[in-house]
C-alpha distance (Angstrom), angle and dihedral (degrees) to the residues before:
residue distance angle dihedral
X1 . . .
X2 3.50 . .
X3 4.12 119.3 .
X4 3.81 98.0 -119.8
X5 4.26 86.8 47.7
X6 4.11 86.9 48.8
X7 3.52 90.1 58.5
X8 3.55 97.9 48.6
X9 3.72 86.6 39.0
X10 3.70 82.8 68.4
X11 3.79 106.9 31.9
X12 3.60 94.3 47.2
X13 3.96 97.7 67.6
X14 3.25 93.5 41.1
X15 3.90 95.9 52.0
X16 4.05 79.1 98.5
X17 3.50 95.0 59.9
X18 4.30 86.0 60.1
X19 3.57 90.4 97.2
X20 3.95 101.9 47.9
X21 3.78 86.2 60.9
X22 4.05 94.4 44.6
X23 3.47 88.4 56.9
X24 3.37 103.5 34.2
X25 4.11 91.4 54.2
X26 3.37 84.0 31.3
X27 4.09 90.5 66.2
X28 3.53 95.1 27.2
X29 4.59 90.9 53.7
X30 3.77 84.6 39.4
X31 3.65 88.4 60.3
X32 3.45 100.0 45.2
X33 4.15 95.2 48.3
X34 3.63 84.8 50.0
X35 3.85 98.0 58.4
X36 3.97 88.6 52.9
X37 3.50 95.7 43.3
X38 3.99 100.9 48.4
X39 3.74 89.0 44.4
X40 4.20 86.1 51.5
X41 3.33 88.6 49.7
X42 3.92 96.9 42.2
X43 3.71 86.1 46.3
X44 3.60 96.0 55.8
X45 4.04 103.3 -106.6
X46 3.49 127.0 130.9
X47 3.52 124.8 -118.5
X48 3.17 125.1 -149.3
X49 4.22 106.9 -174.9
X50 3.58 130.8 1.6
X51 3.77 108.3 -170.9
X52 3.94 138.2 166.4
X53 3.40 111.9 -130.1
X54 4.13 135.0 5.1
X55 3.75 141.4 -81.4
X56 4.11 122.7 9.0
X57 4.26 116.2 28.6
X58 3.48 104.0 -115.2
X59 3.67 88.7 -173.9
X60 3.72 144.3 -14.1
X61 3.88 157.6 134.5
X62 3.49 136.8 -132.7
X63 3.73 122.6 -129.8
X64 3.62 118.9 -174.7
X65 4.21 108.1 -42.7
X66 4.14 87.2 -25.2
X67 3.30 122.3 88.5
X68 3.68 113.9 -169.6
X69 3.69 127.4 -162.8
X70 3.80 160.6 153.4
X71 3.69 118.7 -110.9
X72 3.65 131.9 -159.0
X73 3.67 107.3 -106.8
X74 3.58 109.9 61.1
X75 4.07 100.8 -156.6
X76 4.03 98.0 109.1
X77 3.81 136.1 -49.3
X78 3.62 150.4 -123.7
X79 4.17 145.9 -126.8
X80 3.81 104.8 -143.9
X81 3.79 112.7 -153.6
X82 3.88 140.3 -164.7
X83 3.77 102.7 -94.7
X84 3.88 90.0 10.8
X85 3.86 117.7 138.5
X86 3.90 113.4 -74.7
X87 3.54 90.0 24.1
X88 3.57 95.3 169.1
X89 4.13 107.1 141.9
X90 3.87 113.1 127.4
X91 4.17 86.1 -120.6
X92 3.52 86.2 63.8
X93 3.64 98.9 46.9
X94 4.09 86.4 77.9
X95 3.52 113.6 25.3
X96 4.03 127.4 176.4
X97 3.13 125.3 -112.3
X98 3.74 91.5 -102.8
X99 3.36 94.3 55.7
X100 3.60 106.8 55.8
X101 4.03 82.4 57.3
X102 4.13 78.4 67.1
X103 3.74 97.8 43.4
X104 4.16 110.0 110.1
X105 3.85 92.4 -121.1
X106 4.22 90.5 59.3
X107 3.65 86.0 59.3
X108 3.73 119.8 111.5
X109 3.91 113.2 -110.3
X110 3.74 96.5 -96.2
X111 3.67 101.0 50.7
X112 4.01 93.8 53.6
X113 3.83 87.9 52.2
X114 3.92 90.3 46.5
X115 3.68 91.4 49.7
X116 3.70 87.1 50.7
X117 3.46 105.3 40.3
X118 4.24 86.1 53.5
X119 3.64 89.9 74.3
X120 4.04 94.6 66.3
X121 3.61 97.9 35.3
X122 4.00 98.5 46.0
X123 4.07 74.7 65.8
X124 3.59 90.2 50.1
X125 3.97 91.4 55.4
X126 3.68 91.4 48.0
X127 3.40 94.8 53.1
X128 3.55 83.9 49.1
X129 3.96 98.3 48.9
X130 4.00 82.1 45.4
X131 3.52 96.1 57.5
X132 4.22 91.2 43.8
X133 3.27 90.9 53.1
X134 3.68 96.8 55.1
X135 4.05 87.5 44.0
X136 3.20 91.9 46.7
X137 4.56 99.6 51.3
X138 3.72 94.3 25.1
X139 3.98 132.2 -39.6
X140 3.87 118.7 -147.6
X141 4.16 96.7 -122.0
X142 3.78 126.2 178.5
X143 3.43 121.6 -105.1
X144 3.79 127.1 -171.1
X145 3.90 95.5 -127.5
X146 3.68 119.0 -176.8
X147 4.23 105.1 -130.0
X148 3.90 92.7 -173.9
X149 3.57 143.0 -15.7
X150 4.39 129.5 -142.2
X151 3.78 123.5 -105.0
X152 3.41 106.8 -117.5
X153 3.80 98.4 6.8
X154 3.83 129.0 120.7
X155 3.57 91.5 -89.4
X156 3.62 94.9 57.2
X157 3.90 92.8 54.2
X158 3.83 90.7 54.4
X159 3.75 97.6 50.1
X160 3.44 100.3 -104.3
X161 4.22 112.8 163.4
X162 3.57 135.3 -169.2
X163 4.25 107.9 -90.7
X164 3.73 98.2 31.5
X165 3.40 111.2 134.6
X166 3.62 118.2 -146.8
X167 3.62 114.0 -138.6
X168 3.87 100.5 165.3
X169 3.53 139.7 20.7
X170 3.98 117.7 -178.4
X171 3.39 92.9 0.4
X172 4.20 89.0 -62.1
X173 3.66 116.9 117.7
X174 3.86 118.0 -117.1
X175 4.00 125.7 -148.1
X176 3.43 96.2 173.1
X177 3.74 152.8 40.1
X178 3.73 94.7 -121.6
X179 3.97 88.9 54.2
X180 3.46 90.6 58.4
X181 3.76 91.1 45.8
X182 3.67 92.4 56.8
X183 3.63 96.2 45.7
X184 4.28 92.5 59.0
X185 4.10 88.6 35.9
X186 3.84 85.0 60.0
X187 3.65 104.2 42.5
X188 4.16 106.2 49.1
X189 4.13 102.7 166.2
X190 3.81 94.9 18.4
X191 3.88 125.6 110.9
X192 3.35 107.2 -126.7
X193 3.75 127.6 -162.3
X194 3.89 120.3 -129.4
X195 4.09 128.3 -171.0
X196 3.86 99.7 -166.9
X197 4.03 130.0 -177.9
X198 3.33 110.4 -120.6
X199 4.13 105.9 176.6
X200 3.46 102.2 -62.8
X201 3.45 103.7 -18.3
X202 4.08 134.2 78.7
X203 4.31 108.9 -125.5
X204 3.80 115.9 -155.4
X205 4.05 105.0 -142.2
X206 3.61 134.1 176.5
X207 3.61 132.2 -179.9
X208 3.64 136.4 139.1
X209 3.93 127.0 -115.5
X210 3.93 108.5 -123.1
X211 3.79 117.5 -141.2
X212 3.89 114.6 -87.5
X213 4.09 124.3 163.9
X214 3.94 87.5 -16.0
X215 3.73 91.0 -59.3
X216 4.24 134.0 96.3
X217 3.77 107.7 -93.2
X218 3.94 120.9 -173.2
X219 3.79 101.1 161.9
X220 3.83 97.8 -112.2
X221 4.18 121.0 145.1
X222 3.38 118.8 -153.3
X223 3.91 131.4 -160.9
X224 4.06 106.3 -89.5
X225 3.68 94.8 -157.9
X226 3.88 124.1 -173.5
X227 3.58 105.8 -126.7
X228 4.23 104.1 -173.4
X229 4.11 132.0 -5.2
X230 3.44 118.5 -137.8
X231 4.07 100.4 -127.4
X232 3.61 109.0 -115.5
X233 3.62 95.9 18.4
X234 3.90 122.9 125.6
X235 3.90 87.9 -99.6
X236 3.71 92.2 51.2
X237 4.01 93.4 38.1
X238 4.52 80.1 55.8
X239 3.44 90.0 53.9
X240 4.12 94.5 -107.5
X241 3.78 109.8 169.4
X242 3.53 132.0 -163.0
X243 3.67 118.5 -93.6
X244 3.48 90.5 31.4
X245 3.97 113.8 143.0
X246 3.72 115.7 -137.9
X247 3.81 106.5 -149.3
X248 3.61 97.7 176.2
X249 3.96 141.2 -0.5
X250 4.48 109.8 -135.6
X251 3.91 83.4 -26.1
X252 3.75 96.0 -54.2
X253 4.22 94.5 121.1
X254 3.76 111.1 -136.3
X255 3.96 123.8 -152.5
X256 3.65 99.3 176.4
X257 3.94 130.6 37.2
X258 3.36 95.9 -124.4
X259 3.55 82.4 57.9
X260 4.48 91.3 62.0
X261 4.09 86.7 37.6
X262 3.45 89.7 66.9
X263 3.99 99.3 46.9
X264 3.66 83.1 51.9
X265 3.31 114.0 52.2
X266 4.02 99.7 51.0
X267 4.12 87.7 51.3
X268 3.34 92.7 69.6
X269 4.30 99.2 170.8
X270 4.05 95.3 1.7
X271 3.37 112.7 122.2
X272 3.94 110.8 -118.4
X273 3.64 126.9 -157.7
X274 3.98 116.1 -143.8
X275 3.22 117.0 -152.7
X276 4.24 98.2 -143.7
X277 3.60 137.1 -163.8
X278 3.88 111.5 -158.2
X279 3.89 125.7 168.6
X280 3.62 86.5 -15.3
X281 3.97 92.7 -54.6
X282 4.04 126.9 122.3
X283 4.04 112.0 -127.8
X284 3.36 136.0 160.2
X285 3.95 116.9 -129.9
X286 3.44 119.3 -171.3
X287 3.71 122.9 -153.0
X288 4.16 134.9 171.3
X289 4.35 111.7 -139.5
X290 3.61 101.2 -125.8
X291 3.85 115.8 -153.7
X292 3.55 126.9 -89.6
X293 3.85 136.1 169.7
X294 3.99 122.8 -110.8
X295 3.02 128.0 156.8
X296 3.73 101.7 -1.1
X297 3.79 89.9 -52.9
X298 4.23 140.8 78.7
X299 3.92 108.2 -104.5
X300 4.00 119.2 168.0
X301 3.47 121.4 -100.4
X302 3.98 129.3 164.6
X303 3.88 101.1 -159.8
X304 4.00 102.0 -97.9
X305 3.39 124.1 133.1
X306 4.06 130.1 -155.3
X307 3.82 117.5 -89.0
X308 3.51 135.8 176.1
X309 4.31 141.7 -113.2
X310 4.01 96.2 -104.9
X311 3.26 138.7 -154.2
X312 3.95 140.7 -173.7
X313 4.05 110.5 -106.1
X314 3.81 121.2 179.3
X315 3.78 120.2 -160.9
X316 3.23 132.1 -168.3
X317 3.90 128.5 -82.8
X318 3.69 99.8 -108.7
X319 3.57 95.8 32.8
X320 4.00 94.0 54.1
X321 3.61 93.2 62.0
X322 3.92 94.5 69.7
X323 3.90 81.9 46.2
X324 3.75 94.3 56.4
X325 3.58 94.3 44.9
X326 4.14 86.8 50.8
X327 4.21 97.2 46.5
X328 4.01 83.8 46.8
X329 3.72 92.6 46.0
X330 3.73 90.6 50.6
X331 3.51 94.7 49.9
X332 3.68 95.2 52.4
X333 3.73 93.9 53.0
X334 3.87 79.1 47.3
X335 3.41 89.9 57.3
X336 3.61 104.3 31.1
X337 3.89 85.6 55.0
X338 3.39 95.1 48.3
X339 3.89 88.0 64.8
X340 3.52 100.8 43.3
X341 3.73 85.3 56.1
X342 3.68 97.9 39.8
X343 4.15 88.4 52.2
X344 4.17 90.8 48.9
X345 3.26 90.3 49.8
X346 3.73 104.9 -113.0
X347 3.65 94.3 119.0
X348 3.87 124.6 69.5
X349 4.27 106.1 -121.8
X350 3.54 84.9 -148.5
X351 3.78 83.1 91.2
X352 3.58 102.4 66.2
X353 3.84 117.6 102.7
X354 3.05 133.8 -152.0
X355 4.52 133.2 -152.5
X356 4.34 87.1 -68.1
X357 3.97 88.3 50.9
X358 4.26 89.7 39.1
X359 4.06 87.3 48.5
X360 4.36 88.7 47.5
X361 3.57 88.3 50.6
X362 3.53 97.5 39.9
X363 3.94 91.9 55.9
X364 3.67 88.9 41.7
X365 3.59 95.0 55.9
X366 3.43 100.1 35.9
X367 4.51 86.8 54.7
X368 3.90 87.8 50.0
X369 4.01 95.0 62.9
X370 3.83 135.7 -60.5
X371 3.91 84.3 -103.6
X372 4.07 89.5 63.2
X373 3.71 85.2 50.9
X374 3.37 105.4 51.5
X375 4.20 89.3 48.9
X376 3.84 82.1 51.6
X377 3.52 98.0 53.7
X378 4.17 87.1 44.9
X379 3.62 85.7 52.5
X380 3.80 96.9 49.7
X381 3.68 87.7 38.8
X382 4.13 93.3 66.1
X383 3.84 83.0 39.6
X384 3.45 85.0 67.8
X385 3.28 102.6 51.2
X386 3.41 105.0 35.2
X387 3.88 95.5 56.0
X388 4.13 92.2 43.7
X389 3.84 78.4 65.3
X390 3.13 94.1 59.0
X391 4.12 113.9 113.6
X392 4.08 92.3 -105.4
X393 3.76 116.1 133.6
X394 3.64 101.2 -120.3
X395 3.91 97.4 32.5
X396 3.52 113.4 90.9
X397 4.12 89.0 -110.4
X398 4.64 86.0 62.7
X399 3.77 86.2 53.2
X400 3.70 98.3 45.2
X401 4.15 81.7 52.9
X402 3.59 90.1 46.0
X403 3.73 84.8 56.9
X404 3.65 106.3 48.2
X405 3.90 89.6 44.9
X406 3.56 93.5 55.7
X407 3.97 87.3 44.6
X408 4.29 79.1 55.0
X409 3.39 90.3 45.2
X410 3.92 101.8 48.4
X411 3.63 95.2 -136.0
X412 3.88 137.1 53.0
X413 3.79 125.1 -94.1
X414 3.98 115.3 -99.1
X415 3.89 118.8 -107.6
X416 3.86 90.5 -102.5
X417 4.40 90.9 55.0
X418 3.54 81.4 49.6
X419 3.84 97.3 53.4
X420 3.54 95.8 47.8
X421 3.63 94.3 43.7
X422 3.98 87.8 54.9
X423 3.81 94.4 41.6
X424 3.98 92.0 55.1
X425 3.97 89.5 41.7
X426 4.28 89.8 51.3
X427 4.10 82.0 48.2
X428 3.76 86.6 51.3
X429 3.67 95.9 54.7
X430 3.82 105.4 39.0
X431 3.95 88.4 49.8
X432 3.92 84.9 61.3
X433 3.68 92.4 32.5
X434 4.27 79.4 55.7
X435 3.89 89.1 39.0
X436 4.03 101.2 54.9
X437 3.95 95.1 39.5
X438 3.35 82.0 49.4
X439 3.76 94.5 57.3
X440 3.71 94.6 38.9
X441 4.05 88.0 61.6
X442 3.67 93.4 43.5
X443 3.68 85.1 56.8
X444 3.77 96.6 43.0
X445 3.70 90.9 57.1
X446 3.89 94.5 43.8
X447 3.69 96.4 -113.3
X448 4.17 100.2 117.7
X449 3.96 114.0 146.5
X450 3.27 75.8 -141.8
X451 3.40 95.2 68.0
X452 4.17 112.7 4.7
């Protein structure tokens, strides 16, 4: 296959998925505009255009001295204000004395870093009102669901059956599979005490893990459920999804995914056929380890990562506003650490994406459930802010700098300063612009360091 027919191999398909990411960045831009420009307003500054997306209006109206409007290229948007930068409109070429009181410059220091800092945390709040609202109507939770259990194994002595879900073992509450993994692993010999879900009512078990390979062994299988795909890794290029439940690795079952990791990495190039449970169907998915380092040395890997058996849990409206505020938190350390890691080098920048890789996902998302969706959008949502924070000229992080070393300074930056400071902050951002799109095609035509 040719490059220009890989690409539109790729593109094509996902020419569906176009409108997930319009109106996800659509909501998640919208947000962020409207955090500068209610805090402009609230503040007392005029403002002059409030418009999603850059370059020619598409379409608009003008209400009072705002006009707002949607503009041709749909990759962000921006609040223009009286005194702003490029303020270049005939009505502000003479302004009255009254209005150059409301222009964003004549604003004490701690207003122009409150208008600015509204933009990234308006996308904090909606990632928080995102995450309530799946709380709040039904959040997908891990369970530690058991997918099958051994003739003749521990397990089967105690009563265990296929679809329990263990919820405690010794008294300790379990989320997940691999909890309940560690607790038997740990405890060869000893009873140990299991409360288990079994439709709607709780099952007391006991049984005792026997001694297998130096490890507790009772003989249960759990769900090994793929919880993301790297896009254009061998999984994704075999048409693994997530969700998907691997039941068994070239006929070898697996109950844990420790269990898969291991088949994988020492068939590094060999075909493997998963066996694949996927919206309650049997497939087989095919998929060749690609080398990796760790450690020092190549192991296969084929871009999945662990998951978890879900299910829908709806809290309570007061209660699932701590809950938002904690999934948001997390995935702004997520985020935040992802950075820190990216900029010391500990992270490969081979990951980044760029608007091809946000409209794959989108799609992606969007076909796995409106519940996926909605996380995504959260996710992207604290992506937002977080990297406008970031100390970039031009992002709202390089003017909050410019700010606070003028505030050092005692005085405000001449014209030229200013100039230069935006000139290297616009080189800044097309060089990533360059760097993710770049990325995004490598992937699209299978050639990824990341996964060559």
């Amino acid at each position: 296959m040719s490059a220009l027919s890989s690409i539109a191999a790729s593109v094509i398909p996902g020419m569906g998925s176009l409108l997930y990411a319009v109106i996800a960045l659509g909501i998640l831009v919208f947000a962020h505009e409207l955090g500068h420009f209610l805090f402009a307003k609230f503040s007392g500054v005029g403002v002059l255009k409030f418009s999603l997306g850059f370059g020619k209006k598409i379409i608009g109206m003008k209400i009072g001295e705002t006009e707002y409007m949607v503009s041709a290229i749909p990759l962000g948007g921006y609040v223009k204000m009286l005194g702003g930068e490029g303020a270049e409109d005939e009505a502000e070429l003479e302004l009255s004395e009254a209005d150059k009181k409301r222009t964003f410059m004549a604003q004490p220091l701690w207003k122009r870093m409150g208008i600015v800092l509204a933009g990234p945390m308006f996308n904090i709040f909606l990632a928080v009102l995102l995450c309530y609202s799946l709380f709040v109507t039904g959040f997908p939770t891990p369970i530690a669901k058991v997918a099958g259990v051994l003739p003749g194994s521990p397990a089967a002595a105690a009563g265990f059956m296929a679809g329990d879900v263990v919820q405690k073992v010794g008294g300790e509450e379990v989320g997940i599979w691999e909890q309940v993994t560690k607790a038997v692993e740990s405890s060869p010999g000893k009873t140990l005490a299991f409360s288990v879900r079994r439709g709607d009512k709780t099952v007391e078990l006991k049984a005792a893990p026997i001694k297998q390979d130096g490890k507790g062994y009772l003989g249960l299988l759990g769900s090994v459920v793929i919880g993301s795909v790297r896009v254009g890794s061998p999984a994704d290029k075999a048409g693994m999804q997530v969700k998907d439940h691997v039941v068994a690795v070239e006929g070898r079952k697996v109950g844990a995914w420790d269990e898969m990791a291991s088949v994988v990495k020492v068939n590094i190039g060999k075909p493997l056929k998963f066996a694949v449970e996927r919206d309650g169907r049997p497939i087989e998915v095919v998929v060749t380890p690609a080398p990796m380092p760790d450690n020092g040395k190549q192991v296969g890997m084929i871009g999945v990562m662990n998951g978890a058996e879900l299910e829908d849990v709806a809290y309570g409206p007061i209660e699932s506003i701590g809950m938002g505020v904690d999934r948001t938190l997390f995935l702004t350390e997520m985020t935040v650490g992802f950075l820190a890691r990216l900029v010391s080098g500990k992270e490969d920048a081979s990951q980044l994406g760029g608007p091809v890789a946000i409209v794959q996902m989108s799609g992606r998302q969007a076909r796995q459930g409106f519940a996926d969706f909605v996380i995504f959008m959260a996710f992207l949502s604290v992506n937002l802010g977080v990297i406008n924070l970031v100390p970039i000229p031009i992002l709202d992080g390089g003017l909050l700098l410019i700010m606070v070393i003028e505030a050092v300074l005692g005085r405000e930056l001449s014209l030229k300063q200013r100039e230069v400071a935006q000139q290297v902050g616009l080189f800044m951002l097309v060089a990533l612009m360059v760097f993710v799109f770049y990325n995004d095609i490598m992937r699209l035509l299978g050639l990824s360091d990341m996964w060559k």
